[in-house]
C-alpha positions as CSV (number, residue, x, y, z in Angstrom):
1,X,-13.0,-14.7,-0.4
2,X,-11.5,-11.8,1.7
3,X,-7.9,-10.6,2.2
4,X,-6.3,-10.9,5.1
5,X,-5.4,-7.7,6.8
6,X,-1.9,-9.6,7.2
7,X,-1.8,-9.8,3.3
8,X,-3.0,-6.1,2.7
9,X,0.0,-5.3,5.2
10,X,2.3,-6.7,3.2
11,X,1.5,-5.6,-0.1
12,X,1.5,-1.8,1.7
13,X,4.8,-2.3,2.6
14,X,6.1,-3.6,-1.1
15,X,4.7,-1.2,-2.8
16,X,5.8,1.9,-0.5
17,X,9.2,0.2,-0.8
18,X,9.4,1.0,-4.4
19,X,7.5,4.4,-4.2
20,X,10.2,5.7,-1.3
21,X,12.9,4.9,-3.4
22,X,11.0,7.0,-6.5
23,X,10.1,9.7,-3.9
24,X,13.8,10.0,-2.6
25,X,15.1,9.5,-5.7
26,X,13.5,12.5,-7.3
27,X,13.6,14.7,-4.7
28,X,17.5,14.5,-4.5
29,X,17.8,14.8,-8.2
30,X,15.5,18.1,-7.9
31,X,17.3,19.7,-4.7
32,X,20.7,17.7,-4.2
33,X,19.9,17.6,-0.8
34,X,20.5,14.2,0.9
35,X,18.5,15.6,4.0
36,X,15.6,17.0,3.0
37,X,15.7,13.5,0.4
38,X,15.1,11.7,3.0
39,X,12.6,13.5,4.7
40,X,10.1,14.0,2.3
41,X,10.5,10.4,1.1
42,X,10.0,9.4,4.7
43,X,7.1,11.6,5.7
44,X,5.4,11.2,2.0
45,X,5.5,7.1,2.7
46,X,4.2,7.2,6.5
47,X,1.5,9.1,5.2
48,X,0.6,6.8,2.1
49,X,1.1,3.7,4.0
50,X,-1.8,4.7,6.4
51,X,-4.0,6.2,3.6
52,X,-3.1,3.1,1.1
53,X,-4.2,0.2,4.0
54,X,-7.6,2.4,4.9
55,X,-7.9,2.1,1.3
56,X,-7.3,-1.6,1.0
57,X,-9.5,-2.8,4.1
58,X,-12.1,-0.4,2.3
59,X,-12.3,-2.9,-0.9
60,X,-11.8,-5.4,1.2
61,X,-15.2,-5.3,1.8
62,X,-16.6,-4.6,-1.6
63,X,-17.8,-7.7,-3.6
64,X,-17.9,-5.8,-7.0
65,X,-16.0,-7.4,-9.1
66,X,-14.9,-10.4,-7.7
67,X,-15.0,-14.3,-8.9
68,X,-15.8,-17.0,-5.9
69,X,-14.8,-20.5,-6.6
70,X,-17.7,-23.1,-5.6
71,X,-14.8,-23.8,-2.8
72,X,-15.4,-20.0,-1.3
73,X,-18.8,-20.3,-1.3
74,X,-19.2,-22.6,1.0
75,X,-17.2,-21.0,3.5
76,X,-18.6,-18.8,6.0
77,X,-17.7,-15.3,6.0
């Protein structure tokens, strides 16, 4: 049983949602600066997005740790 890269998409995007919002949040407590806010929660979450999916696709691929039902393994890979 394997992700599908449309599903590891996904949960990038969720989970970035809530880390931007933390990111800007912080950062606008910390400098009161509505600009530079948004930039560093902006350029912080392009860069994680990228680095988070490589990540996923990576253990995508690893079967360590994973439970097949009798169903998966029939299927082909």
């Amino acid at each position: 049983m394997k992700d599908s890269r449309y599903r590891s998409v996904v949960k990038t995007l969720s989970y970035r949602l809530i880390a931007i919002a933390i990111t800007t949040t912080v950062t606008y407590i910390l400098t009161r600066n509505i600009l530079l806010s948004a930039s560093v929660g902006g350029l912080d979450s392009l860069l994680k997005i990228l680095l988070y999916y490589i990540h996923e696709r990576m253990w995508a691929g690893v079967k360590w740790g994973r439970i097949f039902d009798s169903i998966d393994l029939k299927q082909k890979p």
